[in-house]
DSSP file (Angstrom, degrees, kcal/mol; ACC not computed):
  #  RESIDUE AA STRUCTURE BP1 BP2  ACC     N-H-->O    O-->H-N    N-H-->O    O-->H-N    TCO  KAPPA ALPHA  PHI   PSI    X-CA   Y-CA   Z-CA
    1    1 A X              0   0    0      0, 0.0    27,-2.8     0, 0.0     2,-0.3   0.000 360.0 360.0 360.0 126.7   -6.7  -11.5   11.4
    2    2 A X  E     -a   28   0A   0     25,-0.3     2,-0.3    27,-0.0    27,-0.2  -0.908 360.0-175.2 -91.4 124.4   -4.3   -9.0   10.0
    3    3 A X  E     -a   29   0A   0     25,-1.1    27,-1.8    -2,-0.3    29,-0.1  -0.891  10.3-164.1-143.2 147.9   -5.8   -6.8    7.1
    4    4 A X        +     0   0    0     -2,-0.3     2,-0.3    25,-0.2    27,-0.1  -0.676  18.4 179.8-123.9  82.9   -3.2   -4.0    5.0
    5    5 A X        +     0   0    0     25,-0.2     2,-0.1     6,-0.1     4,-0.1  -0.608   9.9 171.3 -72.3 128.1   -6.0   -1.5    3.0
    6    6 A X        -     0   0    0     -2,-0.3     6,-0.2     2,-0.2    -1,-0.1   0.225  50.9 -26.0-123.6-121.4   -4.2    1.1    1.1
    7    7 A X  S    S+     0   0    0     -2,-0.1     2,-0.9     4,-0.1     3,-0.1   0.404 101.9  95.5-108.7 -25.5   -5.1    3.5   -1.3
    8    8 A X    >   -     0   0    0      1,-0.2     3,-1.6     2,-0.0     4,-0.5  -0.779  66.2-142.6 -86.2 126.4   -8.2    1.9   -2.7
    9    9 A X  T >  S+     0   0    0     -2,-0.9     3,-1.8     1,-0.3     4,-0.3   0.792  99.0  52.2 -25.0 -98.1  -11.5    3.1   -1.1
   10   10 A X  T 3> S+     0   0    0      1,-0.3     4,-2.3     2,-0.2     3,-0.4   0.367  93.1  74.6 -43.1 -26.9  -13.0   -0.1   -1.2
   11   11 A X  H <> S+     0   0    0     -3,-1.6     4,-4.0     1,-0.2    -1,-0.3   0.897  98.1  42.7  -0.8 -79.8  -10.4   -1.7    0.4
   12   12 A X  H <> S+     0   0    0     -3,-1.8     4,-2.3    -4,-0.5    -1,-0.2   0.820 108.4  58.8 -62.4 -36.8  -11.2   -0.5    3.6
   13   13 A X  H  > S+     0   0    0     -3,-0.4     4,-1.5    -4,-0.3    -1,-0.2   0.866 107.7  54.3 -72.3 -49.7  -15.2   -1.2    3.1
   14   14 A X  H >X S+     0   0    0     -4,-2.3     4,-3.1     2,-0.2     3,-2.3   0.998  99.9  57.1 -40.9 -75.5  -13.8   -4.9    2.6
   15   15 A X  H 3X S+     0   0    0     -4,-4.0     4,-0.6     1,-0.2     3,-0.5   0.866 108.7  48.0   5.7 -90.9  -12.1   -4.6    5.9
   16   16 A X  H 3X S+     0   0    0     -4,-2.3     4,-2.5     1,-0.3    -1,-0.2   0.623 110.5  50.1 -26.8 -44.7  -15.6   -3.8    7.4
   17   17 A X  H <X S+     0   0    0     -3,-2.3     4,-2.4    -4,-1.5    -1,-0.3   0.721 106.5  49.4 -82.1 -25.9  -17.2   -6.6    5.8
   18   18 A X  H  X S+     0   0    0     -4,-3.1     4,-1.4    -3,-0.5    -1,-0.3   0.667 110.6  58.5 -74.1  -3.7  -14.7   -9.2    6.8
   19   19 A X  H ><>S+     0   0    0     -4,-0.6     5,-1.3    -5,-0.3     3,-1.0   0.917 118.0  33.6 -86.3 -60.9  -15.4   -7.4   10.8
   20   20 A X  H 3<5S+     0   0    0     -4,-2.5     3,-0.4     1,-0.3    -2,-0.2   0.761 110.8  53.9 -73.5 -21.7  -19.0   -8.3   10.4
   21   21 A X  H 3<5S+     0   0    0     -4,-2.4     2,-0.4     1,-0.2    -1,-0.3   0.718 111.5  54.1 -71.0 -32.7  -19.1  -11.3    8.5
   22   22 A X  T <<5S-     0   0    0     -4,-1.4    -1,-0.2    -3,-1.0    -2,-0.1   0.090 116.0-108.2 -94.5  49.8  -16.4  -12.8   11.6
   23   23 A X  T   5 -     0   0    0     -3,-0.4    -3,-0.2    -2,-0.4    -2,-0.1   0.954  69.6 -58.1  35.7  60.0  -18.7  -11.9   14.3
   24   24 A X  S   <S+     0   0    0     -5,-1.3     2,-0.5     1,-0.2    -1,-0.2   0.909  77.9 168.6  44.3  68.7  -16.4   -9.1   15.4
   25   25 A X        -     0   0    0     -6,-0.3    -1,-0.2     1,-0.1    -3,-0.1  -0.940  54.9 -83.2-107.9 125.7  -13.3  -11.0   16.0
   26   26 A X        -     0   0    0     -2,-0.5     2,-0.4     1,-0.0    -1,-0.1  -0.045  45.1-161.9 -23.7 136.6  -10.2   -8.4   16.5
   27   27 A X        -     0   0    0     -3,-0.0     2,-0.5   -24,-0.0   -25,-0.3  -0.888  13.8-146.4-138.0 126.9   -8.7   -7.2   12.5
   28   28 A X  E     -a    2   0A   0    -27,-2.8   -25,-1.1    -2,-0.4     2,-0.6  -0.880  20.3-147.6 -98.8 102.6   -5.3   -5.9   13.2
   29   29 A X  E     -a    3   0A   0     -2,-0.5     2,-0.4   -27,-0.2     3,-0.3  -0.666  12.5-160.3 -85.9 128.5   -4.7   -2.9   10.6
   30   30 A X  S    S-     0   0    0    -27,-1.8   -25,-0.2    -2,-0.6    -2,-0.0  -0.912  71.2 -22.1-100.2 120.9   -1.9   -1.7    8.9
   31   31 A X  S    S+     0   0    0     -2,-0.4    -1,-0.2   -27,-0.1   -27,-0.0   0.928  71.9 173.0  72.7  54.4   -1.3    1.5    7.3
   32   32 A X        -     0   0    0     -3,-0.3    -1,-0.1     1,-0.1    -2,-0.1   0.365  39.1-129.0 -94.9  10.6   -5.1    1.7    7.0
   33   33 A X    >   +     0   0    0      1,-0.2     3,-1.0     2,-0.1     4,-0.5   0.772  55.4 151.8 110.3  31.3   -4.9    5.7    5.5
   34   34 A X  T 3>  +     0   0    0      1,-0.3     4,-0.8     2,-0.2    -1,-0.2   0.389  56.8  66.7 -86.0   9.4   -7.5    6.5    8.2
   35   35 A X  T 34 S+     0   0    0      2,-0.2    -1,-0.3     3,-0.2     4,-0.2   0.110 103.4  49.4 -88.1   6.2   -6.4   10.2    8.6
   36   36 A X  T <4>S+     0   0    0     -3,-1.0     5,-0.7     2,-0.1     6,-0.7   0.471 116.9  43.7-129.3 -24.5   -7.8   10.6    4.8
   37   37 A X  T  45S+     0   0    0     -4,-0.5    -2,-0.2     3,-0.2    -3,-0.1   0.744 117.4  45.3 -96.1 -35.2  -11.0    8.8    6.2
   38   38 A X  T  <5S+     0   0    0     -4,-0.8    -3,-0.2     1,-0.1    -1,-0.1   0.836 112.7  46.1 -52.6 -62.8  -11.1   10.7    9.2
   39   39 A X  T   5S-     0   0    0     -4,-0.2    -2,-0.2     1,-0.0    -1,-0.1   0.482 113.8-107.4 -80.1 -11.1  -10.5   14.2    7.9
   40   40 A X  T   5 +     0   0    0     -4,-0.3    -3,-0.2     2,-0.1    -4,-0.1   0.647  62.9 152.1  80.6  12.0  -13.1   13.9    5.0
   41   41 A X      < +     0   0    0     -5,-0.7     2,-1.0     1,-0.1    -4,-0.2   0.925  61.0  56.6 -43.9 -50.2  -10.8   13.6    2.4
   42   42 A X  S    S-     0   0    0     -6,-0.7     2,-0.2     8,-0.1    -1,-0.1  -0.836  92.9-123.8 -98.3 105.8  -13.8   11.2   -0.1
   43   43 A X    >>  -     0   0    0     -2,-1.0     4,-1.8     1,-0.1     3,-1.7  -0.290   4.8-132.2 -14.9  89.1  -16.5   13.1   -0.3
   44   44 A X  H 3> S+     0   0    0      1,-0.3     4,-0.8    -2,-0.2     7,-0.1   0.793 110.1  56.8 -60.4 -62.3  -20.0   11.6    1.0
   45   45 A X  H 34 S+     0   0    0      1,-0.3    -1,-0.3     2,-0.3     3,-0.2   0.682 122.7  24.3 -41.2 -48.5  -21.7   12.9   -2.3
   46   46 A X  H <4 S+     0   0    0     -3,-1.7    -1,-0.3     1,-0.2    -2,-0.2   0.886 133.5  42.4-100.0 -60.0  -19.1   10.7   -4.6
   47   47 A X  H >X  +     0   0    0     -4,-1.8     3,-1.2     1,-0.2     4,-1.1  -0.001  58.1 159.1-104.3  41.8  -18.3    8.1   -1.7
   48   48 A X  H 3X S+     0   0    0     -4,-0.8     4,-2.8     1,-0.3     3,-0.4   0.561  80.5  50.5  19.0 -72.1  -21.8    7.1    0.2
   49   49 A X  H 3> S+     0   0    0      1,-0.3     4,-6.3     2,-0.2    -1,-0.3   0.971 111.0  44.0 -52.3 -58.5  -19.9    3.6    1.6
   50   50 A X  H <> S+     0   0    0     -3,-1.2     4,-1.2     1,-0.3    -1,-0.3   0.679 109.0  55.4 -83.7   0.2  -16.8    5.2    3.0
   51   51 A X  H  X S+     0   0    0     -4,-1.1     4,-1.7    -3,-0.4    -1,-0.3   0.770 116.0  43.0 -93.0 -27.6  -18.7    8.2    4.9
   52   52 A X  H  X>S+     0   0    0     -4,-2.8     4,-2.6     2,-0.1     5,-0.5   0.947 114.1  46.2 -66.0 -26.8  -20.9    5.3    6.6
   53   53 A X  I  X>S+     0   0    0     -4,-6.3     4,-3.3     1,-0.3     5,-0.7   0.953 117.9  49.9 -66.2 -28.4  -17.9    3.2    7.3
   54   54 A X  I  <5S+     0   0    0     -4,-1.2    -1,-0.3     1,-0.3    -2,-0.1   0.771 115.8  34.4 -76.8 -42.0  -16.4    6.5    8.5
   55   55 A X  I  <5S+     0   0    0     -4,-1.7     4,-0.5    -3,-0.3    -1,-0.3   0.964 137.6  25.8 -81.0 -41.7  -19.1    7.9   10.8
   56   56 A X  I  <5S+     0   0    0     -4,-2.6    -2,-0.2    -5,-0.2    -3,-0.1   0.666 125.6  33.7 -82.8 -18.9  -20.1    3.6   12.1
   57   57 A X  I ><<S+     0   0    0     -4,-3.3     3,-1.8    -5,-0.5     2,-0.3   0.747 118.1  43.9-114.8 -82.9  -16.6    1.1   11.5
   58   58 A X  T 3 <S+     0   0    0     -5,-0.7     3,-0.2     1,-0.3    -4,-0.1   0.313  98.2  64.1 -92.3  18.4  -13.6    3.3   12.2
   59   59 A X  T 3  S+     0   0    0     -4,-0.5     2,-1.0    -2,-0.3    -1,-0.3   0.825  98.3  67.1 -64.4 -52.1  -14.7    5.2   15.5
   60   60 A X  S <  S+     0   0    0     -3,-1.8    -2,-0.2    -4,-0.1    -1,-0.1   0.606  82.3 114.2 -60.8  14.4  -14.5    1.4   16.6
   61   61 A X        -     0   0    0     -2,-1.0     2,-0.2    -3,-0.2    -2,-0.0  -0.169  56.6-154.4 -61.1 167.0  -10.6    1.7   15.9
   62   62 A X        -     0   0    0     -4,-0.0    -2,-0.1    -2,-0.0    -3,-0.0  -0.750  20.4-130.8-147.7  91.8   -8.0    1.4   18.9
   63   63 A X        +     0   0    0     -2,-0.2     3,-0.1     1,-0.1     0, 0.0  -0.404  38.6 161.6 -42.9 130.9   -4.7    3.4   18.1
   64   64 A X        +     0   0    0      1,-0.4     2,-0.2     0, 0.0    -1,-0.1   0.258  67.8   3.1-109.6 -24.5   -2.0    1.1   18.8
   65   65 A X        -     0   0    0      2,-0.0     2,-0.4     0, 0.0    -1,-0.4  -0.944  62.4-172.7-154.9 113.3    0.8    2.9   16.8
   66   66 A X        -     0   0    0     13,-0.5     2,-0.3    -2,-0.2    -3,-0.0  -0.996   1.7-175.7-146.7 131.3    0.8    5.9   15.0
   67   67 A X        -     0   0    0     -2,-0.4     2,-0.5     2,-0.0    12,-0.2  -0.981  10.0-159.9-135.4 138.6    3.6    7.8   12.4
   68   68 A X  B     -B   78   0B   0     10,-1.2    10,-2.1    -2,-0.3     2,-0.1  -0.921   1.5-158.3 -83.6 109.3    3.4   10.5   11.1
   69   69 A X        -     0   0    0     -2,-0.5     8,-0.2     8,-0.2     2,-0.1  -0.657  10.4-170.3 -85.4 155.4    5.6   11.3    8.0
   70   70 A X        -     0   0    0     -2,-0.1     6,-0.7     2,-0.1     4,-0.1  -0.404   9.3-171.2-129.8  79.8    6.2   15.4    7.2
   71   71 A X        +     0   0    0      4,-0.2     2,-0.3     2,-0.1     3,-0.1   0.171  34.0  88.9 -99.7-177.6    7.7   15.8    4.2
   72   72 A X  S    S-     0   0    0      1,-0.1    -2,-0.1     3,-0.0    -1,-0.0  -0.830 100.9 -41.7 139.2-162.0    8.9   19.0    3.1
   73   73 A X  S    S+     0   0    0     -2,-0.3     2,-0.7     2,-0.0    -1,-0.1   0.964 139.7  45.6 -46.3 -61.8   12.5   21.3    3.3
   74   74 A X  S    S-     0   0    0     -3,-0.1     2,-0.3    -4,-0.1     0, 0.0  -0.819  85.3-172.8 -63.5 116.0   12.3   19.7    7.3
   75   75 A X        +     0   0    0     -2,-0.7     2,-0.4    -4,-0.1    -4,-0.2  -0.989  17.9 125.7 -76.6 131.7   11.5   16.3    7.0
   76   76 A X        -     0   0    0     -6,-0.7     2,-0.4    -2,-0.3    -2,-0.0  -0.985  39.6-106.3-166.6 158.3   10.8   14.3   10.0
   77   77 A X        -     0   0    0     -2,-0.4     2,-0.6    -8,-0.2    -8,-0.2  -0.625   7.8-152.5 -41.6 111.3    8.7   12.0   11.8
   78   78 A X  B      B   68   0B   0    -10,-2.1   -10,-1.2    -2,-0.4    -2,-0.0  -0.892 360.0 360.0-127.4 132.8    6.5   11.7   14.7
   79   79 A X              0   0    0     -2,-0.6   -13,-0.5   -12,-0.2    -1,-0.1   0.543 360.0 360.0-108.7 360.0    5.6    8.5   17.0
């Protein structure tokens, strides 16, 4: 199963639910924003869901792939 969660919270909280509702069968994610989920970017106060999914669902990630964009004067890329 392939899943792409982007920029809406709940997205990703969908994600979750489809993990546990298929008895943990492998989700391959794309562009799943998880450096904004990671870092604390949504707030627990505001977002409840995505600071459990944060501390319980996406430690159970496996980087496969990771870029980095860096925008600015430089721009450039990291793999």
């Amino acid at each position: 199963m392939a899943a792409y969660p982007s920029f809406n919270v709940n997205e990703i909280l969908a994600v979750e639910e489809l993990y546990a509702r298929e008895d943990c069968r492998p989700i391959i994610v794309v562009n799943g924003e998880f450096e904004r989920l990671r870092s604390g970017y949504y707030p627990s106060v505001f977002y409840p869901k995505i600071a459990k999914c944060s501390k319980n669902f996406i430690p159970l990630f496996e980087t496969a792939y990771y870029i980095r964009n860096f925008k600015g004067s430089r721009p450039g890329v990291v793999f």
